[in-house]
C-alpha positions as CSV (number, residue, x, y, z in Angstrom):
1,X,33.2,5.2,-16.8
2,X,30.1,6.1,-14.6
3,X,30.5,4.8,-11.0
4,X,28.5,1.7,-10.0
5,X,26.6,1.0,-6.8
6,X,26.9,-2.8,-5.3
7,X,23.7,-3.6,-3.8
8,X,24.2,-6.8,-1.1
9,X,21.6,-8.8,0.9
10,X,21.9,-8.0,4.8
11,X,23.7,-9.8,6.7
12,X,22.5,-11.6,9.9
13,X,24.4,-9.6,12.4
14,X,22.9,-6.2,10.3
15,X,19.0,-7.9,9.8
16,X,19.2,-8.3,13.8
17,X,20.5,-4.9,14.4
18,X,17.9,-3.7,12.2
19,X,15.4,-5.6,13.9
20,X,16.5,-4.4,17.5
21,X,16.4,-0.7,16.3
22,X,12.5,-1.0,15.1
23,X,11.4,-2.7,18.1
24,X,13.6,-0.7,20.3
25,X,10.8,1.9,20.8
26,X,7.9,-0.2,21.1
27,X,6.9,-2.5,24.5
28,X,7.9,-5.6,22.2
29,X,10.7,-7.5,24.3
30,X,12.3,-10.5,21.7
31,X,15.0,-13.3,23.1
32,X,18.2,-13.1,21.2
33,X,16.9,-17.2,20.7
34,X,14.0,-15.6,19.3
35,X,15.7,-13.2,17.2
36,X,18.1,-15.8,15.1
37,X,14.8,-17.8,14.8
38,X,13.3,-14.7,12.7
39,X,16.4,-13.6,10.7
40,X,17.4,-17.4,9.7
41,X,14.9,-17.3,7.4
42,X,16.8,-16.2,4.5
43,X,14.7,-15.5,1.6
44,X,12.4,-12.9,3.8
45,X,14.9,-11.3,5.9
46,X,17.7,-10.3,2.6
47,X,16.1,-6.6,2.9
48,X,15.6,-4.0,5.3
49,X,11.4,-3.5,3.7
50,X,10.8,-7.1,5.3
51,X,12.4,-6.1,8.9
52,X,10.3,-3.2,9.5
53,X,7.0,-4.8,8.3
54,X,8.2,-8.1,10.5
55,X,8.8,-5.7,13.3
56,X,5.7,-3.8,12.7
57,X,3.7,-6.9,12.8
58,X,5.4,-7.7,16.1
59,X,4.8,-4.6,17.5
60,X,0.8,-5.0,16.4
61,X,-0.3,-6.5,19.6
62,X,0.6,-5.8,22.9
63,X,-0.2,-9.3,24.3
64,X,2.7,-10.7,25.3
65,X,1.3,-14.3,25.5
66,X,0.5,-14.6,22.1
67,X,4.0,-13.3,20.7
68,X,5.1,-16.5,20.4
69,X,2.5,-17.4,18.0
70,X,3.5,-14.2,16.2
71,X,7.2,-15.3,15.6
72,X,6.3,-18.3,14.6
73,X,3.8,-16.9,11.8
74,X,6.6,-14.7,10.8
75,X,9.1,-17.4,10.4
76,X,6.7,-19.5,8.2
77,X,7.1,-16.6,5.9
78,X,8.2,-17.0,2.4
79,X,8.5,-13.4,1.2
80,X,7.4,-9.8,1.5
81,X,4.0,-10.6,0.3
82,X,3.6,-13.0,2.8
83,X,4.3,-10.7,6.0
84,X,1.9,-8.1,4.1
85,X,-0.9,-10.2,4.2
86,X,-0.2,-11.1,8.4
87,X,-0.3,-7.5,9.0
88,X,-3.1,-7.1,6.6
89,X,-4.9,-9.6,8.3
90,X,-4.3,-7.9,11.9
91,X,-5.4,-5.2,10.7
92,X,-9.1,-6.7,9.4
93,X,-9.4,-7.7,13.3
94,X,-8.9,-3.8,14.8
95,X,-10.7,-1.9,12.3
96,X,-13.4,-4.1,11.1
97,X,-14.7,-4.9,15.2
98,X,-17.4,-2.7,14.7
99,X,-19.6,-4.2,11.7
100,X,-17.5,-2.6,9.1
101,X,-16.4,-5.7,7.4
102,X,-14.6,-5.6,4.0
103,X,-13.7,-1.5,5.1
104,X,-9.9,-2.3,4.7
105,X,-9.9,-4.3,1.6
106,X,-12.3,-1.4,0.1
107,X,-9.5,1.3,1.1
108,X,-6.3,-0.8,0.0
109,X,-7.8,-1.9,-3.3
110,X,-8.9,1.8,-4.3
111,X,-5.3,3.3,-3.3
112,X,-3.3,-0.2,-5.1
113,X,-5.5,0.7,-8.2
114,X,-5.3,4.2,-8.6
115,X,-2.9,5.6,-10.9
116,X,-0.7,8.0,-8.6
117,X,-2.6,7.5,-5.4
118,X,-5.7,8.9,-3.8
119,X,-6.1,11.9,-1.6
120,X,-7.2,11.4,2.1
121,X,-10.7,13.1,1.1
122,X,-10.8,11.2,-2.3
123,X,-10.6,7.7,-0.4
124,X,-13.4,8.7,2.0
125,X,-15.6,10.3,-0.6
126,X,-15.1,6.6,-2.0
127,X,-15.4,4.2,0.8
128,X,-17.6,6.5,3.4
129,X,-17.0,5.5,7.2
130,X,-17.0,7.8,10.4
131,X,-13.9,9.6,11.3
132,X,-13.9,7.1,14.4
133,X,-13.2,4.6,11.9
134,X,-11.0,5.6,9.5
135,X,-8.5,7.9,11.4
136,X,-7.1,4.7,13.2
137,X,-7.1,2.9,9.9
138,X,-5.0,5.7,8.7
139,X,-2.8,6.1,10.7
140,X,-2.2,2.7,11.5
141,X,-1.8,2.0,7.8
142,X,1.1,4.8,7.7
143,X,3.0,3.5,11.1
144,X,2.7,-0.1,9.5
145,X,4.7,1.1,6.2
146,X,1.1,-0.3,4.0
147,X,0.9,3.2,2.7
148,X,2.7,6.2,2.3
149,X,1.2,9.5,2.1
150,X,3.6,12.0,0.1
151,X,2.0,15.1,-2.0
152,X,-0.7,14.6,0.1
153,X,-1.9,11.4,-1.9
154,X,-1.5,7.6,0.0
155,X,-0.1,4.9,-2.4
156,X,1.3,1.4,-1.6
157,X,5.1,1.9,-0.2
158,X,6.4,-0.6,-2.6
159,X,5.8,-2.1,-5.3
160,X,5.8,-5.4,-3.3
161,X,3.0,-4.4,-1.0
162,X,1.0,-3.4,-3.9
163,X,1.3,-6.6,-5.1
164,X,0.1,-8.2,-2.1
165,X,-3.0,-6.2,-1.4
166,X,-3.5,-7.4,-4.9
167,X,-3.5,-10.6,-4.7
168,X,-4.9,-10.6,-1.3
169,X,-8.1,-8.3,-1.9
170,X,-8.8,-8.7,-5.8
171,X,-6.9,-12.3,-7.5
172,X,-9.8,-11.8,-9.9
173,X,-10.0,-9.7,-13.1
174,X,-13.5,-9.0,-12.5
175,X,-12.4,-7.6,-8.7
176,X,-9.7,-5.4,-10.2
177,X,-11.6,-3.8,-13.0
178,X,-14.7,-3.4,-11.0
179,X,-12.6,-1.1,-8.2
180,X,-11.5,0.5,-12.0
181,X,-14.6,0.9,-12.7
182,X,-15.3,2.5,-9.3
183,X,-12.7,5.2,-9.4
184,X,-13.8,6.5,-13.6
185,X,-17.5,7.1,-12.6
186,X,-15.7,8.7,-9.5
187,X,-13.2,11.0,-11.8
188,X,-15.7,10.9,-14.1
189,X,-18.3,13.1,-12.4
190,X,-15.9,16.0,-12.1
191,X,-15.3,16.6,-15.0
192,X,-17.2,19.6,-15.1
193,X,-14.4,20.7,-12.9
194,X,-10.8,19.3,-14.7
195,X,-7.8,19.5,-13.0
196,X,-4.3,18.1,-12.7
197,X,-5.3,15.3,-10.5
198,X,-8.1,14.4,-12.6
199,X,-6.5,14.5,-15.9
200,X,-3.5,12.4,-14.8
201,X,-5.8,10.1,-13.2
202,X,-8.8,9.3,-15.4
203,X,-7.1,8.7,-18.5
204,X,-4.7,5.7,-17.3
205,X,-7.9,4.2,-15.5
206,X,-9.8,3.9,-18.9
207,X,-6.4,2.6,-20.6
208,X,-6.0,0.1,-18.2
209,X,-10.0,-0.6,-19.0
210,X,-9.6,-0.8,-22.3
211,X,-13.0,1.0,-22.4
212,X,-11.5,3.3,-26.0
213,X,-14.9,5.4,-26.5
214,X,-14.9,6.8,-22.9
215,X,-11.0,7.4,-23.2
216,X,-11.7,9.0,-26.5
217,X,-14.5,11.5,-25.0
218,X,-12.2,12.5,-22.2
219,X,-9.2,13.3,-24.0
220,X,-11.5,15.5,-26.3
221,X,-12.0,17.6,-23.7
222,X,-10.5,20.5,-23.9
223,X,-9.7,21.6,-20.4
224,X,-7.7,17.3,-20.2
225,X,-6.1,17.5,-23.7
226,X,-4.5,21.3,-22.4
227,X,-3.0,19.5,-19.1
228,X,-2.0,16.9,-20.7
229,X,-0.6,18.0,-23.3
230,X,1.8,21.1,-20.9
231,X,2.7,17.7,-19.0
232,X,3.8,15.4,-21.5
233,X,6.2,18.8,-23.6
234,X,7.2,19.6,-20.7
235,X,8.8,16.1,-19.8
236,X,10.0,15.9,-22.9
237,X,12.2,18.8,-23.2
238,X,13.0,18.8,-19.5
């Protein structure tokens, strides 16, 4: 019999601990009043992904004046998606000061709608903006768990967040598949150049646009149908 792993919601006394140890090493001070307040909320606080991203959100301003208003936001959430979108929303107000309005929607949808992620130099090849600009996104993105960065490409950490810059940034079809549409003609123009990233890329972009011609002429390619082809034996005999 193959051994089974029990998987139980946290329970208050472990959501507060968790909670203290994430705002331990930021200037964020929280009431033990304050604290039952934000884990009695039951159906956000049942995993550690929702501490950490209420934490971060906390942690987001240094004004102490307007945690209060903070708390309270947090406690009127639902779910994951809902603290998402506040720290999605804080964001907007630190990077987009400067007249780049729409810059953190543009980043989030490419990265939710890629297939595996984008690379650092892929997203700003894709939305452009000085370095001033999108280091602190970046990195702010990263501390805030929005998006990981592992093989050097950034992708959603969780299925849930992905979901939320979603529905957030693109609750149309037309939004989603014109940020599709964005990243072919982006893949598209190397392929005078194929590689790995390219050919597991492009092809689930098309598929996903049901655009059959294009997806037809890109598999054809030699240089994609070779790489694909190693990846896919390979997998199957591993």
């Amino acid at each position: 019999m193959l051994p089974a792993m029990k998987i139980q919601p946290l329970s208050s006394r472990d959501a507060r601990s968790l909670l203290r140890v994430w705002l331990g090493n930021t200037k964020t001070l929280i009431t033990s009043e304050q604290e039952v307040k934000l884990i009695s909320n039951g159906k956000a606080t049942v995993s550690p992904l929702p501490i950490v991203l209420i934490a971060k959100y906390l942690a987001s301003d240094s004004n102490a004046t307007t945690l209060g208003s903070r708390i309270e936001a947090c406690v009127n959430c639902q779910c994951v998606k809902d603290i998402v979108c506040l720290i999605l929303e804080r964001q907007e107000v630190e990077t987009e000061s400067d007249g780049f309005k729409g810059f953190v929607a543009q980043v989030l949808s490419l990265i939710a709608c890629s297939a595996n992620g984008l690379s650092v130099s892929e997203v700003i090849h894709l939305a452009p903006a000085p370095l001033t600009v999108w280091t602190p996104l970046y990195y702010a993105l990263i501390d805030r768990h929005i998006v990981a960065e592992t093989a050097g490409l950034l992708r959603p950490t969780s299925e849930q967040v992905c979901q939320a810059i979603r529905e957030k940034y693109m609750p149309l079809s037309e939004q989603r598949n014109s940020c599709y549409q964005q990243l072919a003609k982006f893949f598209q123009e190397r392929l005078c150049s194929v590689t790995n990233r390219l050919s597991d890329e492009l092809p689930r972009i098309l598929c996903t646009l049901d655009d059959k011609g294009k997806l037809q002429e890109v598999i054809s390619n030699v240089f994609v149908f070779i790489r694909l082809y190693r990846r896919y034996v390979y997998l199957f005999f591993a």
